[in-house]
C-alpha positions as CSV (number, residue, x, y, z in Angstrom):
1,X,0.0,0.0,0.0
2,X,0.8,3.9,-1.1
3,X,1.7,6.2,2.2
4,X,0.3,9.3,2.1
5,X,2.6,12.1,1.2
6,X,4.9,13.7,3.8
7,X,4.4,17.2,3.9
8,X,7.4,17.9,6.6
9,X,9.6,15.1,4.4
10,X,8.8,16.8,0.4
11,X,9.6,20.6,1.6
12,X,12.9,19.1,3.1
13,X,13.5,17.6,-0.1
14,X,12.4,20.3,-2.5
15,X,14.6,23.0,-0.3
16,X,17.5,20.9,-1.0
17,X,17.6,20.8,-4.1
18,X,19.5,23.4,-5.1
19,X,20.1,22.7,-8.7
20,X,16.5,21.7,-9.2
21,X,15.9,25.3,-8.1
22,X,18.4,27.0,-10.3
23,X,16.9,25.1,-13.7
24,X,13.8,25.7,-12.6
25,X,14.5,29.9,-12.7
26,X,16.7,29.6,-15.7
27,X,13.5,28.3,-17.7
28,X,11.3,30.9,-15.8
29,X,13.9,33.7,-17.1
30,X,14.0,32.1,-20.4
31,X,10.1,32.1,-21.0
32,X,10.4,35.5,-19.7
33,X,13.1,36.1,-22.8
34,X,10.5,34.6,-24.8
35,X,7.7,37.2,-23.8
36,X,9.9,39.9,-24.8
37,X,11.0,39.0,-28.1
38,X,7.2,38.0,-29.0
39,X,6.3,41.5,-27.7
40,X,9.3,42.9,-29.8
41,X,8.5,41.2,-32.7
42,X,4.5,42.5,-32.5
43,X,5.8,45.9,-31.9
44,X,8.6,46.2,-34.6
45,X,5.7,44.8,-37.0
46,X,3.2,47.1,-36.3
47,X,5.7,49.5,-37.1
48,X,7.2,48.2,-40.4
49,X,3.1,48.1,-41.8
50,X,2.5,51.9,-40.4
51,X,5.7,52.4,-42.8
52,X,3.8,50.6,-45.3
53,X,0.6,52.0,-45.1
54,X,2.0,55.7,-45.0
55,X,3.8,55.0,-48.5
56,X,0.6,53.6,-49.9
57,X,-1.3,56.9,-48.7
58,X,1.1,59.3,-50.3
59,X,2.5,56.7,-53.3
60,X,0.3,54.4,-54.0
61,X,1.9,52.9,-56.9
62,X,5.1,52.6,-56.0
63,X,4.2,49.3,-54.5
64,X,4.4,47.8,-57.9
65,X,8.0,48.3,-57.8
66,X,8.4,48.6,-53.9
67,X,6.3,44.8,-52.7
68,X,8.0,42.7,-55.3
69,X,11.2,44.1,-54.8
70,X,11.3,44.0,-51.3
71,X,9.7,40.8,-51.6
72,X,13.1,39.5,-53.5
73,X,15.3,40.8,-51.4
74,X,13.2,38.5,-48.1
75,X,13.0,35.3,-50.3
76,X,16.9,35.4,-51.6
77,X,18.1,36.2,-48.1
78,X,16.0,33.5,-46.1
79,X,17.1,31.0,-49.5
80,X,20.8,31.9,-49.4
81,X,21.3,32.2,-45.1
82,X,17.9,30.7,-43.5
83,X,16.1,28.8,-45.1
84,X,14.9,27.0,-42.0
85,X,13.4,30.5,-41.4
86,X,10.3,30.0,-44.6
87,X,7.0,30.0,-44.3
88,X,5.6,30.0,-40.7
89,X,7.2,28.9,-38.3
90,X,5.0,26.0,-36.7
91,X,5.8,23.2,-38.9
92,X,9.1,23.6,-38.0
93,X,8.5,23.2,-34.2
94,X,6.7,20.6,-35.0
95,X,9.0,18.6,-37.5
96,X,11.7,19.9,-34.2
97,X,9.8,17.4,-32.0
98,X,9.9,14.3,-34.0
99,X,11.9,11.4,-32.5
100,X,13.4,10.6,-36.1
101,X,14.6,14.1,-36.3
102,X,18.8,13.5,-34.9
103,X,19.3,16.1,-32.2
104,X,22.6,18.0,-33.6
105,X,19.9,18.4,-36.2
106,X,17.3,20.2,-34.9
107,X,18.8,23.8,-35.0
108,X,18.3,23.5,-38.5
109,X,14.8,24.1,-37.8
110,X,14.5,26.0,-34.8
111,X,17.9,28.0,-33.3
112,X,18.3,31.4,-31.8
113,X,19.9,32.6,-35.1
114,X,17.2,31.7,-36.8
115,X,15.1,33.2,-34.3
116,X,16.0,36.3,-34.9
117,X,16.6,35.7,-39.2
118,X,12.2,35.5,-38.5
119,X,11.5,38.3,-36.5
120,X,13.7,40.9,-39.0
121,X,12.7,38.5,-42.1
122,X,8.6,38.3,-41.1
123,X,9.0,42.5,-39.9
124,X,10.2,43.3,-43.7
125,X,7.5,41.1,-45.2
126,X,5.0,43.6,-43.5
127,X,6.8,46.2,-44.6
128,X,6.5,44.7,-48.0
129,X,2.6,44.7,-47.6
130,X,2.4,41.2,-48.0
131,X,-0.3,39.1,-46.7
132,X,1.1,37.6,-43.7
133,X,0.9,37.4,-39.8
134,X,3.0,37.2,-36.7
135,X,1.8,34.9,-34.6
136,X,3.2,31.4,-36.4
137,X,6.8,33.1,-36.2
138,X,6.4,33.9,-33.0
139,X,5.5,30.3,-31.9
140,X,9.0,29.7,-34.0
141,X,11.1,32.6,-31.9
142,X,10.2,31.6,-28.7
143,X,10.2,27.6,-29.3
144,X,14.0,28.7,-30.3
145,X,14.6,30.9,-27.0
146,X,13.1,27.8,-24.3
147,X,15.2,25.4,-26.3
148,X,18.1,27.0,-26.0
149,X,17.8,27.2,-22.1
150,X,18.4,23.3,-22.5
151,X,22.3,23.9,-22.4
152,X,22.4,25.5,-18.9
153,X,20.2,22.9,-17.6
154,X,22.0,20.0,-15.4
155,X,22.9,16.9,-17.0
156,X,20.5,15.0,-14.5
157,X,16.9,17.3,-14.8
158,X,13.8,15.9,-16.3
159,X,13.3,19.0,-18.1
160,X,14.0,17.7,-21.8
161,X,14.2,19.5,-25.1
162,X,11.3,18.5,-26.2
163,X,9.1,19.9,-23.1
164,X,11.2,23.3,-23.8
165,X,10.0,23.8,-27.4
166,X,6.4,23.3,-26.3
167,X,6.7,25.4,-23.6
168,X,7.9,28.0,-26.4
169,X,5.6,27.2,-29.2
170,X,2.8,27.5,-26.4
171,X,3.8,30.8,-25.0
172,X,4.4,32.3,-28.2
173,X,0.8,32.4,-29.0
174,X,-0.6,32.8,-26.0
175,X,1.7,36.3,-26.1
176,X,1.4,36.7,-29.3
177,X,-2.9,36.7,-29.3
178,X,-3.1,37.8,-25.0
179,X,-5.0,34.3,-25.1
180,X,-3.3,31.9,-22.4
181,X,-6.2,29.2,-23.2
182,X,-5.4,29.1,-26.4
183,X,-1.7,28.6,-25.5
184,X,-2.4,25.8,-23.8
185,X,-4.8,23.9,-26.3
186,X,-2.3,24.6,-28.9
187,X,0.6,22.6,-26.9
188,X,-2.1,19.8,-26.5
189,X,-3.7,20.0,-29.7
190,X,-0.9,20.7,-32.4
191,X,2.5,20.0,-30.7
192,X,2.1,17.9,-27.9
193,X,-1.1,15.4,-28.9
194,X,-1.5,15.3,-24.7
195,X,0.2,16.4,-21.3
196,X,2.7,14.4,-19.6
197,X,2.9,15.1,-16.0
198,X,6.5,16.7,-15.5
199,X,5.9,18.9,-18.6
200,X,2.5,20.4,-17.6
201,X,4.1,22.6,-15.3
202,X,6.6,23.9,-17.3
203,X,4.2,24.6,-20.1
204,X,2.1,26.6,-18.3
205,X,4.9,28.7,-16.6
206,X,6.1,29.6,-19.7
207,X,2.6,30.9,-20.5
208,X,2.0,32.6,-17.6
209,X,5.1,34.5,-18.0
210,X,5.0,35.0,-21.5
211,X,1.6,36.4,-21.6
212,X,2.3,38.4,-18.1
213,X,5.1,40.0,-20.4
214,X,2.2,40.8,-23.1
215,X,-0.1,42.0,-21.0
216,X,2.6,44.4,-19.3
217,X,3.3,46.0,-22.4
218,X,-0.5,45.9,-24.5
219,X,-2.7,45.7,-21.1
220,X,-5.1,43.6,-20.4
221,X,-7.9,43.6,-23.5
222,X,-8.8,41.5,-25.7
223,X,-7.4,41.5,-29.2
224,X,-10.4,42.6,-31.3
225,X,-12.1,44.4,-28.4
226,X,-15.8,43.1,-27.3
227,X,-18.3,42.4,-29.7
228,X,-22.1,42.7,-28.5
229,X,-23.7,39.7,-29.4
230,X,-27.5,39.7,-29.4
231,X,-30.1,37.3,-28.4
232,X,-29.9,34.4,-30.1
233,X,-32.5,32.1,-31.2
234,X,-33.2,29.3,-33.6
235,X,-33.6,32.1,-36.4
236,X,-29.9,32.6,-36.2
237,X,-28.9,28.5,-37.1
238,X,-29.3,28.7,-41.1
239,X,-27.0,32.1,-41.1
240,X,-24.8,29.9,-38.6
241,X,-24.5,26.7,-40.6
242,X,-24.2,28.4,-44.1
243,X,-20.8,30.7,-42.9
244,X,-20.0,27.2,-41.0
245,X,-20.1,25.0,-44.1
246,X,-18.4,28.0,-46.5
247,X,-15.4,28.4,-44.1
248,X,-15.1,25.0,-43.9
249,X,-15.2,24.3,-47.7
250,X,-12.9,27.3,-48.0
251,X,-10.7,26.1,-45.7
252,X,-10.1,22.9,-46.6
253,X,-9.2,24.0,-50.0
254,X,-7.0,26.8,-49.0
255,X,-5.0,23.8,-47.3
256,X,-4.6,21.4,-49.9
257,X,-3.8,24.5,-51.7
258,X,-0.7,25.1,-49.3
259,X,0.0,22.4,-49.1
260,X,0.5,21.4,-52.2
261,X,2.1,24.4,-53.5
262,X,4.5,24.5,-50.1
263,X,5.7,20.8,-50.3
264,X,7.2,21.2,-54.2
265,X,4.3,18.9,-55.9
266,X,4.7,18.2,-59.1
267,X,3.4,21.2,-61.6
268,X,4.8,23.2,-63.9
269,X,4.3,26.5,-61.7
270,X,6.4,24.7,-58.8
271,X,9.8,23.5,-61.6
272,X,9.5,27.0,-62.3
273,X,9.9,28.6,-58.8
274,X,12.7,25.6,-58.2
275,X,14.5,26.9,-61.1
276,X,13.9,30.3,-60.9
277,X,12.9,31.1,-57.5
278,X,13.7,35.5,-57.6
279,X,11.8,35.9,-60.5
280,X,8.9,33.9,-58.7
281,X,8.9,36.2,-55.8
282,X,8.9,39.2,-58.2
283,X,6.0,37.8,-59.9
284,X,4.2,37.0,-56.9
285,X,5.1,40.1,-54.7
286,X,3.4,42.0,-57.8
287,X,0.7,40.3,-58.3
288,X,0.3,41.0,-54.0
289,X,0.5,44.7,-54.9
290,X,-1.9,44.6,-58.0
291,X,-4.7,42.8,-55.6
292,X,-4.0,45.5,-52.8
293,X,-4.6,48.3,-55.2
294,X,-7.8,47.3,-56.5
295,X,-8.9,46.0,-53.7
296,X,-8.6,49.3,-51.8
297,X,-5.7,48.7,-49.8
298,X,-7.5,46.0,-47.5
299,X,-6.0,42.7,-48.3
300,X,-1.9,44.4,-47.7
301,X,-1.0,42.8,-44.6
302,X,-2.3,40.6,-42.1
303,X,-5.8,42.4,-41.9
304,X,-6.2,42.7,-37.9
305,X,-7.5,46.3,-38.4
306,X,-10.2,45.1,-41.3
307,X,-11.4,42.8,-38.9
308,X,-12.0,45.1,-35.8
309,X,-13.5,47.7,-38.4
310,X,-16.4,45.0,-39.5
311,X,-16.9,43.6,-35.8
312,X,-17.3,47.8,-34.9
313,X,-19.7,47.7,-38.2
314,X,-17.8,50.6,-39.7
315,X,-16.3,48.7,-42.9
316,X,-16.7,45.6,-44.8
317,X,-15.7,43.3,-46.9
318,X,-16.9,42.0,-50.3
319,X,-17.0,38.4,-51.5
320,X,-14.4,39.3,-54.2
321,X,-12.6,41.3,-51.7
322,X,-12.3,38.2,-49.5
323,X,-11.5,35.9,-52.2
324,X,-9.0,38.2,-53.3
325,X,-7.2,38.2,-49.7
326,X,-7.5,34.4,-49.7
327,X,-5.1,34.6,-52.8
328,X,-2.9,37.2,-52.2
329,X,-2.0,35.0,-48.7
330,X,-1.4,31.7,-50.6
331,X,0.7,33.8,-53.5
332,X,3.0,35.1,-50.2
333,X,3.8,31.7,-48.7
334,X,4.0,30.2,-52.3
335,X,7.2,32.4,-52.3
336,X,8.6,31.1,-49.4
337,X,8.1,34.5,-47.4
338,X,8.5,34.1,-43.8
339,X,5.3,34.7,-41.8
340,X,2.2,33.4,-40.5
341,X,-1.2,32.7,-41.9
342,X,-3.0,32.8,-38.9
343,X,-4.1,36.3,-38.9
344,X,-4.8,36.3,-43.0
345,X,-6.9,33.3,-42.2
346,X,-9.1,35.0,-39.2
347,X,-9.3,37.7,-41.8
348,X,-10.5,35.5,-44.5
349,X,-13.1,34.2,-41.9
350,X,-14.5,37.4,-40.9
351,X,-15.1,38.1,-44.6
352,X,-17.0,34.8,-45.0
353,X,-18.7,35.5,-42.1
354,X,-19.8,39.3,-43.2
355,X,-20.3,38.1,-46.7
356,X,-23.2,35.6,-45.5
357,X,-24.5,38.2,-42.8
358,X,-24.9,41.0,-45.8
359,X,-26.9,38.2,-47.9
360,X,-29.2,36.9,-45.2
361,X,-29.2,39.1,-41.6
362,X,-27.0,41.7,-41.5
363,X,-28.4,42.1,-37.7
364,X,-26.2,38.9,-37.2
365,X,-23.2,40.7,-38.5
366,X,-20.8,40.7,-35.9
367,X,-21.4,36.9,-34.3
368,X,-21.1,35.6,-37.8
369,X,-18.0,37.7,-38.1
370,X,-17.1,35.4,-35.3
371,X,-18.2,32.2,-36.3
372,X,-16.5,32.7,-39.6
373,X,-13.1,33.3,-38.0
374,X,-13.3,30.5,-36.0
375,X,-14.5,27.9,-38.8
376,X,-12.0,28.8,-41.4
377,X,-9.1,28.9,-38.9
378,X,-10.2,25.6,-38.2
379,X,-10.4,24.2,-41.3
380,X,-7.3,25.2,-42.5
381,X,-5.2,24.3,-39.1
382,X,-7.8,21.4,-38.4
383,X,-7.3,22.1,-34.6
384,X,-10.8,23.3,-33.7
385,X,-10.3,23.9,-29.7
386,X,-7.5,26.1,-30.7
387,X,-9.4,28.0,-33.0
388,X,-12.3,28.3,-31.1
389,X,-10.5,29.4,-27.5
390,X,-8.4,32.0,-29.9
391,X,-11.5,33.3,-31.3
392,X,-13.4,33.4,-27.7
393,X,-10.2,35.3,-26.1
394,X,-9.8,37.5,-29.2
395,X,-13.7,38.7,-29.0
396,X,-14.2,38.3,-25.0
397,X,-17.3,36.0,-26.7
398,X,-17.8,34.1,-23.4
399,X,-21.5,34.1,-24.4
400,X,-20.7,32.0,-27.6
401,X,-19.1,29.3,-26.4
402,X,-20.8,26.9,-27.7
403,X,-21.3,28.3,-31.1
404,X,-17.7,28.8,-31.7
405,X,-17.3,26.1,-30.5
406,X,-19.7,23.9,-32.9
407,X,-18.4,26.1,-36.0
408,X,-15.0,25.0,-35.8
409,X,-16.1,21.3,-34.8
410,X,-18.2,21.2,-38.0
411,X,-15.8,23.4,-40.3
412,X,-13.0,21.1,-39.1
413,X,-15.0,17.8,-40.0
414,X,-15.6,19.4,-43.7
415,X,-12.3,20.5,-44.1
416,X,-11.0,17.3,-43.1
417,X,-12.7,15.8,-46.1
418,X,-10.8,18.1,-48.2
419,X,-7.5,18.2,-47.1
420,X,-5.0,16.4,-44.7
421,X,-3.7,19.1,-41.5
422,X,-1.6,21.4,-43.5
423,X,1.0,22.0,-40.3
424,X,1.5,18.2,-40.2
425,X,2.1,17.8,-43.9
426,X,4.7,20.2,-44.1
427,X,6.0,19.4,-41.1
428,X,6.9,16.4,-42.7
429,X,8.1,17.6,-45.6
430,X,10.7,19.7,-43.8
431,X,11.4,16.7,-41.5
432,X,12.1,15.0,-44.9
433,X,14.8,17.9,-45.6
434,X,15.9,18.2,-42.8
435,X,17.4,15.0,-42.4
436,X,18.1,14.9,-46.3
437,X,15.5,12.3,-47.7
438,X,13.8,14.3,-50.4
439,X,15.1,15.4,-53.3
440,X,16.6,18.6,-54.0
441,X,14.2,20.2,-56.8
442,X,11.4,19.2,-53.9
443,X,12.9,20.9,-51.5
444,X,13.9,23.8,-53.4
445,X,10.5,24.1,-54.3
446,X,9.4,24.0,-50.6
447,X,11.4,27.0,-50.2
448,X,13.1,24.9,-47.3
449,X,16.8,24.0,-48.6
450,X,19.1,21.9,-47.7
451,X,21.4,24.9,-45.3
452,X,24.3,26.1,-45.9
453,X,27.7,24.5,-44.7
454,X,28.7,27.5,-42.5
455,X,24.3,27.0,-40.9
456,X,25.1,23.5,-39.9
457,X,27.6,23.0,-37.1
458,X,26.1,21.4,-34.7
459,X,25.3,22.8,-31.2
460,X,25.5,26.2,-33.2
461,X,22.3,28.8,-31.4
């Protein structure tokens, strides 16, 4: 039989451990290292689109020759020095946490140098105007920063790497979106697959602290404010189900779309970019600029500040307007532009969602605003408690629990019909490169090469 614990006997034990105690604050001060750089990152991008946006008020076409040059300059430096630095960020965490991947390895993927390659990289693509968002780098920047802690750590702690990097992939979005929930369901639900006991801790230390860092700096509100939801009765399920269904068809196309276009499938489009991968970007960072222009200026960069216009009722945005920003954020990860999609896709979302409440109640406007984001996010992720706890956080929607929470249960489903997970496809594929099993014109066409001799000494941050 089990003794009970000894209260008197554990605090003895845990007060003499003095190395248990130092690890335990180098991680703390890491995930605090992690807050900042997340916070950094947010700041120094908000900045780089003000830039942006400023240039398209007093110059507006000078983006044909500012985007898709800009845009070369981003793809040709993440190709030539970090490569593991393309795209966004979270399949390489995840491809980092695969047994098969050999440990001198795994800086390849996530490192502190290419930390920070992402946060100046992803900064200029928002400068650039390109469709893109910050929070799937920032899951990549602060994965790299708890890893790294791993070297002061005593030979004998159970703290692995492995717990480190979901610790950092978790706190990066939960500082990146001020939505701890969401940090944690994303460790379950995309990294981890489940909690093991000695790593639950850790994880949610590191978002604690991350997000404490966040809220320091941005306060404590919620990301697109709070949206007034009215009273909701069986009138409201048709409008419901018809944004439901769309996001999810949407979404599950815009994935096998990604995917296919991101893991260096056979077409003729993808041998072109392999052999020719500047003039790609220049095409594609034009064809960005083109859609911004005639769109209005709404689908340049991650769209945050469309989306709290239509929850406030003040803007909207059109079917072809939403379509549009659908392509222009394929087109920007096609040329293996660092930066997220997460934001584009809650952007896409909202449009769905506004598109359907224009057609059929526009008194339903801003909860199928909501309902869209959360549907298409998780169709394209297929990780619908994610989704939906982002969303919830994001819109202080407390009273639509359950509706968010059936959208991206039912989007996911459809979307799953569609399309494998994106994030665990080309976390494969870059698994695949990064321990050299494809072959080169795929992974060229990934945007994810092979690195560079001087990139792969091992041990190197």
């Amino acid at each position: 039989m089990s003794r009970e614990p000894d209260f008197l006997e554990n605090l003895r034990a845990e007060l003499s451990g003095g190395r248990r105690w130092l690890d335990r604050a180098i991680v703390l001060a890491y995930a605090v290292v992690a807050g900042l750089l997340v916070v950094g990152l947010t700041m120094a991008g908000d900045r780089a689109f003000a830039l942006f946006e400023r240039l398209y008020d007093a110059q507006p076409w000078a983006l044909l020759v500012w985007t898709p040059a800009l845009t070369v300059v981003i793809v040709w430096a993440t190709r030539r020095w970090f490569p593991g630095a393309a795209g966004s960020g979270i399949p390489q965490v995840k491809a980092a946490l695969e047994p098969a991947l050999p440990p001198e390895r795994i800086g390849r993927l996530v490192s502190l140098r290419l930390a920070l390659a992402k946060m100046v990289l992803t900064v200029g693509g928002l400068a650039a105007g390109l469709s893109i968002g910050r929070e799937g780098p920032s899951v990549q920047v602060a994965a790299a920063v708890m890893q790294h802690a791993r070297r002061w750590l005593s030979p004998g702690t159970v703290i692995d790497a492995r717990a480190l990097l979901v610790a950092g992939g978790a706190a990066g979005i939960a500082a990146a979106f001020n939505a701890p929930l969401a940090g944690v369901l994303f460790a379950i639900e995309e990294l981890y697959g489940r909690f093991e006991a000695r790593a639950s801790g850790l994880i949610i230390t590191a978002i604690v602290l991350a997000g404490l860092v966040a809220v320091a700096v941005f306060g404590n509100h919620s990301y697109f404010g709070v949206i007034r939801v009215p009273y909701l009765d069986w009138s409201a399920l048709v409008p419901g189900v018809a944004v439901t269904l769309a996001a999810g068809v949407a979404g599950g196309l815009f994935s096998r779309l990604m995917a296919a276009s991101l893991t260096g499938a056979p077409s003729r489009l993808n041998r072109l970019r392999a052999r020719w991968p500047l003039w790609f970007a220049a095409a594609g960072g034009l064809l960005v600029a083109v859609i911004g222009l005639a769109t209005g200026g709404v689908t340049f960069g991650a769209g945050s500040e469309t989306v709290k216009a239509m929850l406030a009722g003040h803007e909207t945005l059109s079917p072809l307007e939403t379509l549009l920003k659908f392509v222009a954020t394929w087109l920007t990860a096609w040329c293996g532009v660092p930066g997220g999609i997460f934001a584009p896709a809650l952007t896409i979302g909202a449009g769905i969602g506004n598109s359907v409440s224009q057609l059929i109640d526009g008194g339903l406007g801003p909860v199928l605003i909501a309902v869209g984001m959360a549907a298409f996010l998780a169709a394209v992720t297929q990780t619908p408690l994610t989704a939906f706890i982002i969303v919830m956080e994001m819109v202080d929607g407390q009273s639509m629990v359950l509706s968010l929470m059936a959208s991206a249960m039912m989007a996911s489903l459809v979307s799953r019909m569609l399309s494998r997970p994106l994030y665990e496809s080309l976390a494969a594929h870059m698994l695949g490169v990064a321990i050299g099993s494809p072959m080169p014109a795929a992974a060229a066409a990934s945007g994810v090469d092979p690195l560079p001799e001087s990139a792969q000494t091992p041990g190197k941050p």
